[in-house]
KEDRENZA-360147 format. One record per atom (N, C-alpha, C): residue number from 1; atom name; x, y, z. Coordinates in steps of 0.2 Angstrom, whole numbers. Example, Ala and Ser with C-alpha at 12.3 -4.5 7.8 and 13.67 -1.06 7.14 Angstrom:
2
MARTOR   nr  atom      X      Y      Z
MARTOR    1     N     66    -28     39
MARTOR    1    CA     62    -22     39
MARTOR    1     C     66    -16     39
MARTOR    2     N     64    -11     35
MARTOR    2    CA     68     -5     36
MARTOR    2     C     64      0     39
//
This chain:
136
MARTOR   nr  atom      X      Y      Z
MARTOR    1     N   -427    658   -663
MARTOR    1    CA   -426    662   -668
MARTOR    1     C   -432    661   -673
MARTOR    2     N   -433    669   -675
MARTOR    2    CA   -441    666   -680
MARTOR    2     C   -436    668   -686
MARTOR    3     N   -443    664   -692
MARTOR    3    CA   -441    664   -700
MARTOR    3     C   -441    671   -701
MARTOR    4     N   -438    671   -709
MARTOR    4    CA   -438    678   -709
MARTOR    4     C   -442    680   -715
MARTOR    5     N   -442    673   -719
MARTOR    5    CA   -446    671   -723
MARTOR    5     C   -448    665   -723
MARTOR    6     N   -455    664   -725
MARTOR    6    CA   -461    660   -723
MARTOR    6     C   -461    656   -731
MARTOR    7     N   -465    649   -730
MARTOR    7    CA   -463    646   -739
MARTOR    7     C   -472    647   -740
MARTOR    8     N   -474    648   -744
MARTOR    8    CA   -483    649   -746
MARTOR    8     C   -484    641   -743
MARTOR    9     N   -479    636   -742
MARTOR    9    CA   -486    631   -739
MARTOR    9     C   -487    632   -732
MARTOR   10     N   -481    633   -728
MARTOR   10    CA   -481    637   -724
MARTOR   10     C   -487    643   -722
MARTOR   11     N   -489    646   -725
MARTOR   11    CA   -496    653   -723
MARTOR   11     C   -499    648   -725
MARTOR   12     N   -501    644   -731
MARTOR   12    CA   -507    641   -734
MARTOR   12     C   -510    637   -729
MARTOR   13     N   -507    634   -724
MARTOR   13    CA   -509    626   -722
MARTOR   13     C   -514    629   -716
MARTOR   14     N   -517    626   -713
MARTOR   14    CA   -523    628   -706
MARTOR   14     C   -521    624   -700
MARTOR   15     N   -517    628   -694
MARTOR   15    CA   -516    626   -688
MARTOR   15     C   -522    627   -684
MARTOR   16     N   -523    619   -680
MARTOR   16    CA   -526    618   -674
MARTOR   16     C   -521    616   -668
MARTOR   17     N   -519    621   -663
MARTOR   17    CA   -516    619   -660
MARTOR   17     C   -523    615   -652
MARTOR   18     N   -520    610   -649
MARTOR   18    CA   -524    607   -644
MARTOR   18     C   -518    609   -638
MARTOR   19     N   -523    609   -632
MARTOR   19    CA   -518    610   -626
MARTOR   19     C   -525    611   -621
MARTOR   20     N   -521    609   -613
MARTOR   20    CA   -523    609   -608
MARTOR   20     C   -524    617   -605
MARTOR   21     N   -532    617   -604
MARTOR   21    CA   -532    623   -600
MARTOR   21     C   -528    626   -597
MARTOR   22     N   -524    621   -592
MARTOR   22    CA   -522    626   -586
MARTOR   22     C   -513    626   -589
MARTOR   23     N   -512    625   -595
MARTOR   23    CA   -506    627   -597
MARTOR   23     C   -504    633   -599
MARTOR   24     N   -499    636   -596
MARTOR   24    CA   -497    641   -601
MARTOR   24     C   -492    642   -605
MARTOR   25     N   -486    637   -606
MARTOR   25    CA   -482    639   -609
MARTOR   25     C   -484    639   -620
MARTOR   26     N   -490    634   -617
MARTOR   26    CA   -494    631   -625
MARTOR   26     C   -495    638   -627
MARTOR   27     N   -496    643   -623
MARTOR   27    CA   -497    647   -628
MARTOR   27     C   -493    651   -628
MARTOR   28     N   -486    653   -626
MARTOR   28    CA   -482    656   -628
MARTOR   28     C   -478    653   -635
MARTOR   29     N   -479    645   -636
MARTOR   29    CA   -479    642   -642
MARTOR   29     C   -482    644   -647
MARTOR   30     N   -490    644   -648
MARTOR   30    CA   -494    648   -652
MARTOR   30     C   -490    654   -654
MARTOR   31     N   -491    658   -651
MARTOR   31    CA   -486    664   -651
MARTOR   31     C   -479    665   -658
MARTOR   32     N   -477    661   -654
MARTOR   32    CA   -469    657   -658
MARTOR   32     C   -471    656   -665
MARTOR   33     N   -475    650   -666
MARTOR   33    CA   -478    647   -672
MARTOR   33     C   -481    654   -675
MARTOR   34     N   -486    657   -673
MARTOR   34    CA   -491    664   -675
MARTOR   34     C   -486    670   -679
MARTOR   35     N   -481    671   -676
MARTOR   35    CA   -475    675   -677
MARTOR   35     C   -469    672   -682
MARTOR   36     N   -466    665   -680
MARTOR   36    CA   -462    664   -685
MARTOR   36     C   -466    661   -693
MARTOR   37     N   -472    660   -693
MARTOR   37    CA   -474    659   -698
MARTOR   37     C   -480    662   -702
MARTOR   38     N   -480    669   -699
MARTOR   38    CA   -486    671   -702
MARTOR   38     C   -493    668   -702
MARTOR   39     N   -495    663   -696
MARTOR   39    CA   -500    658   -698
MARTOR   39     C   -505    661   -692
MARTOR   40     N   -512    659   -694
MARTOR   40    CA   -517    659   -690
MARTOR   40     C   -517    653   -683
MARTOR   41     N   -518    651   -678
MARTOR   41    CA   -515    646   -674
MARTOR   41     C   -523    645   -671
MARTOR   42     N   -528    643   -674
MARTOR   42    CA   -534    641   -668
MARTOR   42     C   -532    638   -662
MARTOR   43     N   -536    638   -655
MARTOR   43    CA   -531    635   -650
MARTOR   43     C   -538    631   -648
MARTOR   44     N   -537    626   -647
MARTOR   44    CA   -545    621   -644
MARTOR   44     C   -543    617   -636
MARTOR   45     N   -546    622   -631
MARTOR   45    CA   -545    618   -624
MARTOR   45     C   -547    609   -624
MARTOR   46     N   -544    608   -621
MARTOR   46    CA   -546    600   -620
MARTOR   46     C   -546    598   -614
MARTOR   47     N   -546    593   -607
MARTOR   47    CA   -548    591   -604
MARTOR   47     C   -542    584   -602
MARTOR   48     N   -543    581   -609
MARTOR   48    CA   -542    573   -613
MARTOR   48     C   -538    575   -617
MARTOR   49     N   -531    578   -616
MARTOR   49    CA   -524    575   -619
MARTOR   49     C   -522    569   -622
MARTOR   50     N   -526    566   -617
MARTOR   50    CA   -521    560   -620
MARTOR   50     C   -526    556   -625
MARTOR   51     N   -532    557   -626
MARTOR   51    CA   -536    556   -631
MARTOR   51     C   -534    558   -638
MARTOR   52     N   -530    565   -635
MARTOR   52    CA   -530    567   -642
MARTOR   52     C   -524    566   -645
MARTOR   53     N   -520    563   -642
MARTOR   53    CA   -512    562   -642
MARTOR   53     C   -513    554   -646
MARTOR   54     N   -517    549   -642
MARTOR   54    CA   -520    545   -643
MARTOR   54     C   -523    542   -651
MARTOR   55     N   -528    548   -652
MARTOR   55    CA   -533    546   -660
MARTOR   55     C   -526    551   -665
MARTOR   56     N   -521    556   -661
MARTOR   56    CA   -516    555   -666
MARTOR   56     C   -511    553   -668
MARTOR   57     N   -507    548   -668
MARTOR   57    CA   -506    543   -664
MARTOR   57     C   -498    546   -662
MARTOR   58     N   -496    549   -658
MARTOR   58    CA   -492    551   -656
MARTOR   58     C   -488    546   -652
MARTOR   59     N   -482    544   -651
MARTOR   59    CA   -478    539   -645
MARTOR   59     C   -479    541   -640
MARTOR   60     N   -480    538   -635
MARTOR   60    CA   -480    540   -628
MARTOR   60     C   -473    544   -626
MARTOR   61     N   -466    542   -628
MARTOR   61    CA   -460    543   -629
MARTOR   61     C   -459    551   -630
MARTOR   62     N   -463    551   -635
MARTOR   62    CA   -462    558   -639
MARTOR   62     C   -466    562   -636
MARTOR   63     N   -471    564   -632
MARTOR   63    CA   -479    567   -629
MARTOR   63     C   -475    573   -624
MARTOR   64     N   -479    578   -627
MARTOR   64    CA   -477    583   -624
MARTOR   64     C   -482    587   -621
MARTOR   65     N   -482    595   -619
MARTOR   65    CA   -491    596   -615
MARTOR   65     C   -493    598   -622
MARTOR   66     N   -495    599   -629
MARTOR   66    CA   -498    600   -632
MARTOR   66     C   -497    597   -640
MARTOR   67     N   -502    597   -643
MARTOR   67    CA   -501    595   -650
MARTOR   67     C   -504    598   -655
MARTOR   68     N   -504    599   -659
MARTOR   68    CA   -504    605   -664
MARTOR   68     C   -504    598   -673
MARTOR   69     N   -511    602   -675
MARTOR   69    CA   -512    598   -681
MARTOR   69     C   -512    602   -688
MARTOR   70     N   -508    602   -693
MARTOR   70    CA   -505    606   -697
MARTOR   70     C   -506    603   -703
MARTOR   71     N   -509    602   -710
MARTOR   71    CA   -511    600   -716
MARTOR   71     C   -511    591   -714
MARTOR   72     N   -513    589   -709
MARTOR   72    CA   -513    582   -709
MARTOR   72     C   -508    581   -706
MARTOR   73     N   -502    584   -702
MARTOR   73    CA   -497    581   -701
MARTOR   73     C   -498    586   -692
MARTOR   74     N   -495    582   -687
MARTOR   74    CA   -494    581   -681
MARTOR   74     C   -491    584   -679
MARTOR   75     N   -490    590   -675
MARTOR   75    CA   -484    594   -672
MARTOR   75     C   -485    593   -663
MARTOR   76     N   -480    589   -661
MARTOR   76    CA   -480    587   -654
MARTOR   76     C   -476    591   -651
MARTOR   77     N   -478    595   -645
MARTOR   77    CA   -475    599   -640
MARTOR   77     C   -468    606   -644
MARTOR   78     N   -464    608   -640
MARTOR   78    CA   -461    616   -642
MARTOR   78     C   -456    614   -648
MARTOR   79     N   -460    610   -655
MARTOR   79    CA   -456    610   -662
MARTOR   79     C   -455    617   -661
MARTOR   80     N   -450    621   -665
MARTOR   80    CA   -448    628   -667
MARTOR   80     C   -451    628   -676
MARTOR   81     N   -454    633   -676
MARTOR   81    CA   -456    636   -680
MARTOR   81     C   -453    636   -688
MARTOR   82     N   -447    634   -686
MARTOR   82    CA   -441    633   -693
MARTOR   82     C   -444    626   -695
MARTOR   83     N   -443    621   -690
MARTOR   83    CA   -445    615   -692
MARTOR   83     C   -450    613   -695
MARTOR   84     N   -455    619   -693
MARTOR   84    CA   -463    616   -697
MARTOR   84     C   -462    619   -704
MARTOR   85     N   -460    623   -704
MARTOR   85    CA   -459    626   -709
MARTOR   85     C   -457    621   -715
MARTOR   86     N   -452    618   -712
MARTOR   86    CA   -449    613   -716
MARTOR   86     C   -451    607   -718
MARTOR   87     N   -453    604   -714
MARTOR   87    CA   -460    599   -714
MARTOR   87     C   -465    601   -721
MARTOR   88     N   -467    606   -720
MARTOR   88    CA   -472    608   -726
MARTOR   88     C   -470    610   -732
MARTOR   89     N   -463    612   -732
MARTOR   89    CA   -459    610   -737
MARTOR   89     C   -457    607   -740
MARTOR   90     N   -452    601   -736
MARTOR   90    CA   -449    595   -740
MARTOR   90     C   -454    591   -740
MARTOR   91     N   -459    590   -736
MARTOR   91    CA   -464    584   -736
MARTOR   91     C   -460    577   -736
MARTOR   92     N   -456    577   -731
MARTOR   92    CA   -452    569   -731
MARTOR   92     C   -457    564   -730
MARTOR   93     N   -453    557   -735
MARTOR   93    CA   -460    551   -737
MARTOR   93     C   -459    549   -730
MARTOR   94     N   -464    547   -728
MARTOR   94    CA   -464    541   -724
MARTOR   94     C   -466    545   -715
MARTOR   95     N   -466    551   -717
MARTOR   95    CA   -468    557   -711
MARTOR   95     C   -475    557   -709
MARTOR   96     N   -475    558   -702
MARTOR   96    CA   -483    559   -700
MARTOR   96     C   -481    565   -694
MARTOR   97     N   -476    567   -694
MARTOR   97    CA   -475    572   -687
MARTOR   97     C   -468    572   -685
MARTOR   98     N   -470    580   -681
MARTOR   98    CA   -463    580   -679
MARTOR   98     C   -465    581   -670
MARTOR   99     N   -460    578   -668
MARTOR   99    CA   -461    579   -660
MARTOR   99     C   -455    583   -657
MARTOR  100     N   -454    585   -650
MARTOR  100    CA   -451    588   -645
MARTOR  100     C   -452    586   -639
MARTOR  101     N   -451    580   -638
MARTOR  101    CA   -453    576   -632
MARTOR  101     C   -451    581   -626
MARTOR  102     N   -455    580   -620
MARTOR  102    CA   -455    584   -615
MARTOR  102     C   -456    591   -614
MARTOR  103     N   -451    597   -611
MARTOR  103    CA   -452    601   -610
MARTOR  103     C   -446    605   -610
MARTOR  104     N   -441    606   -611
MARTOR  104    CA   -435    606   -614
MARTOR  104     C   -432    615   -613
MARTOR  105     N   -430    617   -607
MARTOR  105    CA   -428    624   -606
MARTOR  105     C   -424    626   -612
MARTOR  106     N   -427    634   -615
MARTOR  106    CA   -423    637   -620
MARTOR  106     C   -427    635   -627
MARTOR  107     N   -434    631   -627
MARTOR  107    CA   -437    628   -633
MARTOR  107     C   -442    632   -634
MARTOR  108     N   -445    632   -639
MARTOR  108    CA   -450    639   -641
MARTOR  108     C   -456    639   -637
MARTOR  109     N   -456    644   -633
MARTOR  109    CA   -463    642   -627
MARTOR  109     C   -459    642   -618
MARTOR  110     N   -454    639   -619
MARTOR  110    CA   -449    635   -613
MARTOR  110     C   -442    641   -613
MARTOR  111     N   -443    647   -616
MARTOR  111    CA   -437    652   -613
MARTOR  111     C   -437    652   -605
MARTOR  112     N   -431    652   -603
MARTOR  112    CA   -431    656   -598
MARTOR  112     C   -423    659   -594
MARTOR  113     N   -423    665   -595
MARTOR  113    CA   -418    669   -595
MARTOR  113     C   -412    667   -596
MARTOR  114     N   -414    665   -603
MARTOR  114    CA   -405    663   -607
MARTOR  114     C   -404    655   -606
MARTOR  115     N   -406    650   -600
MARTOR  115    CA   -405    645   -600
MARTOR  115     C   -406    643   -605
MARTOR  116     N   -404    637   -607
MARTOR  116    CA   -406    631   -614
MARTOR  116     C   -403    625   -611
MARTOR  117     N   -405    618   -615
MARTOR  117    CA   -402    612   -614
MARTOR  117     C   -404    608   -621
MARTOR  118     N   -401    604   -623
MARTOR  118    CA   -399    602   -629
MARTOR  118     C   -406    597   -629
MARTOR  119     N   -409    599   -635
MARTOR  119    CA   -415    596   -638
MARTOR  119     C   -416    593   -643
MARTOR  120     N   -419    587   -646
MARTOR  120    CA   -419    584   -655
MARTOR  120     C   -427    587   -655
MARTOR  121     N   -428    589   -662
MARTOR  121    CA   -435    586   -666
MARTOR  121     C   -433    581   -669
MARTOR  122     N   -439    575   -667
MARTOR  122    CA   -439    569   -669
MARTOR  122     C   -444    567   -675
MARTOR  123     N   -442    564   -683
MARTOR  123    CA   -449    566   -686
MARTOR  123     C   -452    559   -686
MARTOR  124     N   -458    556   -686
MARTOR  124    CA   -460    552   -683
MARTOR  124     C   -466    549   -687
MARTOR  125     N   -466    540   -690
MARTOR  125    CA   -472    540   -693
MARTOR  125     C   -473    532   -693
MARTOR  126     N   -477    529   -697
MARTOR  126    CA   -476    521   -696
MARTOR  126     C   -468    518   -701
MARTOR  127     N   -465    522   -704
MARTOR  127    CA   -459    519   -705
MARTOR  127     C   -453    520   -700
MARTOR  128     N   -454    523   -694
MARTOR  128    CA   -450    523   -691
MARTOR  128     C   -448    531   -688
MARTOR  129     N   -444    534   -686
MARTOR  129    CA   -443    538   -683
MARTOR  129     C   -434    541   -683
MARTOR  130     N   -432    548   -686
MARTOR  130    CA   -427    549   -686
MARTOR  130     C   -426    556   -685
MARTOR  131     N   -421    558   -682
MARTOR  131    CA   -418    564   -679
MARTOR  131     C   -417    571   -685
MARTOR  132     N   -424    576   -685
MARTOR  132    CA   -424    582   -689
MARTOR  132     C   -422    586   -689
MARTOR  133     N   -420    586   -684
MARTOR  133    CA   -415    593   -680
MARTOR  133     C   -414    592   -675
MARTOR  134     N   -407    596   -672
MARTOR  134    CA   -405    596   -666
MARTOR  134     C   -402    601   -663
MARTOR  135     N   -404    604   -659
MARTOR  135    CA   -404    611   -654
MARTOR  135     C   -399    609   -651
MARTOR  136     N   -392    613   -647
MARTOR  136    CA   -389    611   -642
MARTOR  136     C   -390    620   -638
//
């Protein structure tokens, strides 16, 4: 489901989304994110994922095929467009990202024909890590 309204930090902020050439569902995320938030989405092929996943310091637990870097903050794999939205929002203390570990049928990017399976956004930082939403 895209926004129907967008919050100004939401438009204001600059997405770089990073992702493996030979993928393609990373761009039907861009896509998703491009649409539910009115946003410009650079896409930077990479090679070296895990370097990038790596310098930002995302869990191993939470890595998914892409990662998307948004006003300083981290968006790992098919977060939905709601969630980021919120993140630039609330600005919760102690946040450095949101993740979607894996690849999760029915998740923004991961449609496919109606299937779903129950997904969390986890939001993630050096205090620790708690549950920001949850998709069933």
């Amino acid at each position: 489901m895209f926004l129907t309204a967008c919050s100004g930090a939401a438009q204001a902020a600059n997405y770089t989304m990073f992702r493996d050439p030979n993928c393609g569902c990373c761009e039907a995320w861009a896509a998703h994110i491009r649409e539910g938030l009115h946003a410009d989405v650079a896409v930077q092929d990479s090679a070296d994922m895990g370097a990038i996943k790596d310098r930002e310091g995302v869990p191993d637990e939470l890595r998914s095929c892409h990662t998307m870097i948004v006003d300083r903050y981290v968006i790992e794999g098919h977060v939905p467009a709601g969630d980021v939205a919120r993140l630039l929002r609330e600005r919760p203390a102690g946040v450095e990202g949101l993740a979607v570990a894996g690849m999760p049928v029915g998740s923004p990017g991961m449609e496919m024909s109606g299937r779903t399976q129950p997904y969390q956004v986890i939001a993630f930082g050096k205090t620790g890590r708690t549950v920001f939403n949850s998709y069933n």
